[in-house]
DRENTOR-776369 format. One line per 3 residues: number of its first residue (from 1); their letters; for each residue x, y, z negated of C-alpha. Coordinates in nm, 3 decimals, decimal comma, padded with zeros to 5 digits. Layout:
N
NUM) A) X:Y:Z; ...
This chain:
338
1) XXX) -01,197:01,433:-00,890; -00,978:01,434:-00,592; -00,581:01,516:-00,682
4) XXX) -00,351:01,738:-00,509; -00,229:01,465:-00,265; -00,565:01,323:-00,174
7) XXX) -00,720:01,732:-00,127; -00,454:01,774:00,144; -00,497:01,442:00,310
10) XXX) -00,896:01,452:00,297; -00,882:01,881:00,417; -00,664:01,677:00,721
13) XXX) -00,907:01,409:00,808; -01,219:01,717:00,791; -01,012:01,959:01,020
16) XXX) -00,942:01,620:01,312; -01,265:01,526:01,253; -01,403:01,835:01,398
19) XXX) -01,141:01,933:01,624; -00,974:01,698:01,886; -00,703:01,948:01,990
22) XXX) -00,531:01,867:01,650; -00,215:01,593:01,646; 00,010:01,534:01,346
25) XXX) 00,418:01,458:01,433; 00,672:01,339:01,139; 00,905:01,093:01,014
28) XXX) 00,662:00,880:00,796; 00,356:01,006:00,894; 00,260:00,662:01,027
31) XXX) 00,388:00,503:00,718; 00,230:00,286:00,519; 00,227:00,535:00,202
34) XXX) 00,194:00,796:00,469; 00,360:01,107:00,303; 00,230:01,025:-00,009
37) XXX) -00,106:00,942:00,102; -00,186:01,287:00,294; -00,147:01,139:00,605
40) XXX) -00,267:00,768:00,600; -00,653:00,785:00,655; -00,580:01,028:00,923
43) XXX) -00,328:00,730:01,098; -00,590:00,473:01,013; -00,888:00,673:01,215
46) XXX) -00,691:00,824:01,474; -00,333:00,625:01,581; -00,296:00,828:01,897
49) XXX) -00,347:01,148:01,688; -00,074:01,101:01,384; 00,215:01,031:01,546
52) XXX) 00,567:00,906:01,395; 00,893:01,084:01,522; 01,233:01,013:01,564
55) XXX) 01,456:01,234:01,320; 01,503:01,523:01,532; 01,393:01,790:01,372
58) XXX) 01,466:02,086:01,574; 01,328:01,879:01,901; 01,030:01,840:01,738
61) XXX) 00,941:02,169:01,653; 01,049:02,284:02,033; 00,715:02,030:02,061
64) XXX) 00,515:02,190:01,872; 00,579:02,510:02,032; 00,490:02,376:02,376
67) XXX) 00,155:02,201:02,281; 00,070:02,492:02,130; 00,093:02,668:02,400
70) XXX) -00,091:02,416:02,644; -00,412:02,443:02,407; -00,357:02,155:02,141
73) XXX) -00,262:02,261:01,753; -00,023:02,068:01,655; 00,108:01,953:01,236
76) XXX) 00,439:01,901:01,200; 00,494:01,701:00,834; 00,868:01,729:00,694
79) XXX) 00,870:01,533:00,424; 01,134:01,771:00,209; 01,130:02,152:00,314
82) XXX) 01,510:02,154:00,296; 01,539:01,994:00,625; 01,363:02,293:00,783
85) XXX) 01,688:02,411:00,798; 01,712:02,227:01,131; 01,463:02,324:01,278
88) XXX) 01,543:02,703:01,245; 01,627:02,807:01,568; 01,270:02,739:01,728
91) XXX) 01,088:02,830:01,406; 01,269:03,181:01,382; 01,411:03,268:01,720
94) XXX) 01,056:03,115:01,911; 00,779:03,060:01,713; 00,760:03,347:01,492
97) XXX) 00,845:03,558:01,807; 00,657:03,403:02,049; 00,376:03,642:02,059
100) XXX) 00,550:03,905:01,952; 00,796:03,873:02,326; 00,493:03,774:02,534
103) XXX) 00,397:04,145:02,543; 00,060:04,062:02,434; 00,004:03,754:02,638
106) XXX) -00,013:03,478:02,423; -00,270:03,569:02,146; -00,286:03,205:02,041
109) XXX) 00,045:03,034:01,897; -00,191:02,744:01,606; 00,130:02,567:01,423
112) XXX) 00,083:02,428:01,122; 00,408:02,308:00,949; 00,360:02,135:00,628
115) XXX) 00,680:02,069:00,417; 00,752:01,922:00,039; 00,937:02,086:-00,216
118) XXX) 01,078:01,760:-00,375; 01,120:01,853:-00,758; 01,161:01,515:-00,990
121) XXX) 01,470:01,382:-01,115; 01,702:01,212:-00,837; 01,609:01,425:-00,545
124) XXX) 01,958:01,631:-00,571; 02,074:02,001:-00,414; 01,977:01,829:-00,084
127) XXX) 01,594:01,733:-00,156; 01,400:01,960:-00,397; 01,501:02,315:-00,305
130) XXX) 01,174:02,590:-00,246; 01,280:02,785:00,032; 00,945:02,984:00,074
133) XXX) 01,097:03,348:00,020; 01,316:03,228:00,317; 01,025:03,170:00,569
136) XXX) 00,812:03,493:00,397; 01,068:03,682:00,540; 01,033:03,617:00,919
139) XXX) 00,772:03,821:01,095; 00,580:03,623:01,238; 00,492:03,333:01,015
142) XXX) 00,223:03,296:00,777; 00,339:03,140:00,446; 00,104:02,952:00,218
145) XXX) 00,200:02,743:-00,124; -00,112:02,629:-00,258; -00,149:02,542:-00,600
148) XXX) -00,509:02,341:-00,701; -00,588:02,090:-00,507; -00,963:02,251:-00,377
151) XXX) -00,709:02,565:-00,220; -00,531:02,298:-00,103; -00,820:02,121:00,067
154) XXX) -00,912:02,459:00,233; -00,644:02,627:00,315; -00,489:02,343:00,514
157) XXX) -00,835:02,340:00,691; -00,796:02,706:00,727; -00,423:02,662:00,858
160) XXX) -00,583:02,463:01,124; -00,828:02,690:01,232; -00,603:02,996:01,235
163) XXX) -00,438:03,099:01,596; -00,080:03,166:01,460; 00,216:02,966:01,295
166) XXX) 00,148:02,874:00,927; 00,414:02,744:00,696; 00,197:02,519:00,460
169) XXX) 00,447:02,438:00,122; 00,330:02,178:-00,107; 00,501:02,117:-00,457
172) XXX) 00,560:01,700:-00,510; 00,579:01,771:-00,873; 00,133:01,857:-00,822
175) XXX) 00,026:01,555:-00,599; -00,068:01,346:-00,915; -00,246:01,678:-01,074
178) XXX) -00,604:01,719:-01,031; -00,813:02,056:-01,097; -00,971:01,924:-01,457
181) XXX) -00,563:01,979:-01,554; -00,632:02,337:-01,517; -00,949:02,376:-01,733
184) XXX) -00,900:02,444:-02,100; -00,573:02,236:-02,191; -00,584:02,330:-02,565
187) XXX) -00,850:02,358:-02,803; -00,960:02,728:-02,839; -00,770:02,882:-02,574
190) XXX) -00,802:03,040:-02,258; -00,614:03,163:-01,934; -00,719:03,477:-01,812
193) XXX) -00,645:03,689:-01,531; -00,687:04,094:-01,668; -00,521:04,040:-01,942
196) XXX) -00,445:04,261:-02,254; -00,056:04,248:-02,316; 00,135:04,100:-02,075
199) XXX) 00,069:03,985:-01,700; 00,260:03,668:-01,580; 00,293:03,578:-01,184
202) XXX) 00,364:03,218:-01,130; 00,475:03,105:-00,787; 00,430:02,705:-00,654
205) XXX) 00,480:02,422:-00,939; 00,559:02,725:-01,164; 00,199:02,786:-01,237
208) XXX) 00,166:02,434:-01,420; 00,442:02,582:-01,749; 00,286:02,931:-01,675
211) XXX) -00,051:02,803:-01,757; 00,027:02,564:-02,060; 00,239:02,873:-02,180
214) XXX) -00,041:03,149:-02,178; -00,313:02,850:-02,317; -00,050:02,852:-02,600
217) XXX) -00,079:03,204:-02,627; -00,396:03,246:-02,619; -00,487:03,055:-02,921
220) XXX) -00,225:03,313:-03,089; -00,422:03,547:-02,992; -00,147:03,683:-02,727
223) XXX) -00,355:03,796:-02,422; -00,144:03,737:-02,097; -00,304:03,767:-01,752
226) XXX) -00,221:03,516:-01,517; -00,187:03,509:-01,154; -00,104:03,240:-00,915
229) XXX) -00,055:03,406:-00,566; -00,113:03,103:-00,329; -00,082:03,326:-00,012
232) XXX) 00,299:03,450:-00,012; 00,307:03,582:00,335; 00,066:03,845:00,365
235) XXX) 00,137:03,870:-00,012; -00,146:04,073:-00,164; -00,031:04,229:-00,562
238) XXX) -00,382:04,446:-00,642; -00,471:04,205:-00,902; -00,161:04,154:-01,021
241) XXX) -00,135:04,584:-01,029; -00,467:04,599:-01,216; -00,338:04,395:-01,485
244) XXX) 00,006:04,564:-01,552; -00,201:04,883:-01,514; -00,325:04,749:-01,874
247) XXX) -00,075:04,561:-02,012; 00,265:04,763:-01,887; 00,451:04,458:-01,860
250) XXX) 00,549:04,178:-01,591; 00,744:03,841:-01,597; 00,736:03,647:-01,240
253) XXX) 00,801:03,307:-01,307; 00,945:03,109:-00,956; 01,098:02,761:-00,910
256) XXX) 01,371:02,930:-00,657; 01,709:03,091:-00,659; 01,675:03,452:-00,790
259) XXX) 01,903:03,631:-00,531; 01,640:03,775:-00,235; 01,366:03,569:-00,412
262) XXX) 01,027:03,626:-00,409; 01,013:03,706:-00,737; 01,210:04,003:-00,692
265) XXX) 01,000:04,111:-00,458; 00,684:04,092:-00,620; 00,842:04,304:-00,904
268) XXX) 00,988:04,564:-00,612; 00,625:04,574:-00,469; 00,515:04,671:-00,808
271) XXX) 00,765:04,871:-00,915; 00,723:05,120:-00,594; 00,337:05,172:-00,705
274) XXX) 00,515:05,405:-01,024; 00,337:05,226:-01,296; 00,399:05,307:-01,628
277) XXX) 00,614:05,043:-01,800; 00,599:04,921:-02,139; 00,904:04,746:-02,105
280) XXX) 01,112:04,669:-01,776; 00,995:04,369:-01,533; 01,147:03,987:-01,579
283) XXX) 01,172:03,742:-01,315; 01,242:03,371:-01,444; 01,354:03,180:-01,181
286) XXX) 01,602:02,850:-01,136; 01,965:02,975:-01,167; 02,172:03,049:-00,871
289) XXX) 02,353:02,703:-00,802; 02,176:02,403:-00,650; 02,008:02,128:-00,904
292) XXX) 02,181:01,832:-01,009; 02,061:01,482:-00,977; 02,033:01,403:-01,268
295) XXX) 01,718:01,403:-01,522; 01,904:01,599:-01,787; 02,019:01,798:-01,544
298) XXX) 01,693:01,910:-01,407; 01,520:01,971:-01,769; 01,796:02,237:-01,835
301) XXX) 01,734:02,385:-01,481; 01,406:02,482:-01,440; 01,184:02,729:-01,633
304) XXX) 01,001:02,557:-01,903; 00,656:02,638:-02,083; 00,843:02,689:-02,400
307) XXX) 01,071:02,935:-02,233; 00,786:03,134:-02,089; 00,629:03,178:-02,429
310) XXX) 00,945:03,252:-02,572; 01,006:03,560:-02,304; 00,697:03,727:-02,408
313) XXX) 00,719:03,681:-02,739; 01,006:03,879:-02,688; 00,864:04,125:-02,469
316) XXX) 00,599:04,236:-02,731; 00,876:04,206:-02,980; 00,676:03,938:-03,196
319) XXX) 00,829:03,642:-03,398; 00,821:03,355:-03,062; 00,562:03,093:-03,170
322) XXX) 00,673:02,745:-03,283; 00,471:02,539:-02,980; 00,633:02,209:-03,109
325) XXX) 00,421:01,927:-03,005; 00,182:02,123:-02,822; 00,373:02,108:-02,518
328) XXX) 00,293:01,811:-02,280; 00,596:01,684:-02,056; 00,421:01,645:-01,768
331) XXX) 00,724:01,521:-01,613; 00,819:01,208:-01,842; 00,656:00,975:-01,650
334) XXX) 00,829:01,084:-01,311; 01,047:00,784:-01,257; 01,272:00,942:-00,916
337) XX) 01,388:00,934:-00,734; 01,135:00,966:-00,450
């Protein structure tokens, strides 16, 4: 079993294998641990192809427009998604726009700009923000956050085949993950996505306390359908309708500041179909101030499994279920801060 990390890195080696027009750019792409690994057997066949940069992160991009435009499809690697932020200018004001101004000219614009969301203790307010309801809101740009590490695999591969600008997020917090963590977690359970009394949406990293909590749930006999939307941008809700159409409720689970978040969308979306409610929509999301540094900080920052089963225990207005020690920290052997 491949994990998350090694998915993305062999989906990369695939998609240059079979097309020469592709090039990677980044700080560290060329580095021995080569963005954790996703990069490195790319360098190692192809030196002239995975290039390392300079930090310049709004140059680069500029870059990436104009090979794009002379035929090639470039990957641009940032290493934390927060430093996006400099590169804003040509990702919102020319890339996403690009074919948009060309009056039809330019029908091809392949980008592919992969960036880490850098959860784990140590990474600060400057290094593990998820910015993805930011991008999803640019016309323009595709927005992808795959979850398991097959999606992964393929819709990097896909990314690369596609003929406009992808935003490709990956969670650090699931490169050690591999898909036999998503089978069945605890004896007599099950995860389900049509379920019978409440429907949970988990966004990113999300999904991993989403999925313990409705395993937990399960064996309680508590029926929750869960979806994991890995395209954001087209964002597609007619699963996610047909569920609440049966179970009346809704709680959107996403590692991001609530304010203009995704997860208020996706409850907007569905709230404008006039479903019939059993009781209004949640949205669990990170608070609205940065996270600390610290590991105590970040284990009272971030939605947890126990507070997920706790929420719809109180939706269906049940006694919440003592989980104890059947919660597994995956993050207790994270030792930061990279």
């Amino acid at each position: 079993m491949l994990t998350y990390a090694e998915a993305i890195g062999q989906g990369l080696v695939q998609a240059m294998a079979a097309d020469e027009s592709i090039y990677v750019l980044g700080a560290g792409v060329a580095d021995p641990k080569g963005i954790f690994g996703t990069t490195k057997v790319a360098h190692d066949r192809w030196p002239a192809r995975v290039i390392e940069t300079p930090l310049s992160e709004n140059m680069l991009t500029g870059a990436c427009l104009g090979m794009a435009l002379e035929g090639l499809r470039p990957v641009l690697v940032h290493a934390r998604n927060d430093f996006l932020m400099l590169t804003m200018d040509q990702l919102v004001n020319n890339i996403a726009k690009w074919q948009y101004m060309s009056g039809g000219k330019v029908a091809k614009l392949p980008i592919v700009i992969r960036a880490l969301i850098g959860r784990g203790w140590g990474q600060g307010p400057q290094h593990s923000q998820a910015l993805h309801a930011m991008f999803a809101h640019i016309p323009g740009l595709r927005v992808v956050m795959p979850v398991f590490g097959r999606d992964a695999k393929s819709m990097l591969a896909g990314a690369l085949r596609r003929d406009e600008p992808t935003i490709f997020l990956e969670s650090r917090r699931l490169y050690d993950t591999q898909d036999s963590r998503w089978q069945w977690i605890y004896q007599g359970s099950r995860v389900e996505t049509s379920g019978r009394d409440c429907t949970v949406v988990a966004i990113g990293a999300a999904a991993m306390d989403a999925w313990d909590a409705c395993c937990i749930l399960a064996a309680q006999d508590i029926r929750v359908g869960l979806h994991i939307p890995e395209v954001l941008k087209p964002l597609n809700i007619s699963s996610i309708l047909t569920s609440i159409s049966r179970t009346g409720r809704l709680v959107v689970i996403d590692h991001a500041y609530p304010f203009c978040g995704l997860a208020g969308e996706i409850i907007a979306q569905c709230a404008e179909q006039g479903l019939t409610w059993r009781s209004p929509p949640v949205r669990m999301t990170c608070p609205d101030y940065p996270c600390g540094s610290a590991q105590s900080y970040e284990q009272a920052y971030y939605p947890t499994t126990e507070a997920i089963v706790k929420k719809v225990c109180a939706l269906l207005n049940v006694e919440p279920i003592d989980i104890g020690s059947m919660v597994k920290d995956g993050e207790s052997s994270f030792r930061g801060p990279f």
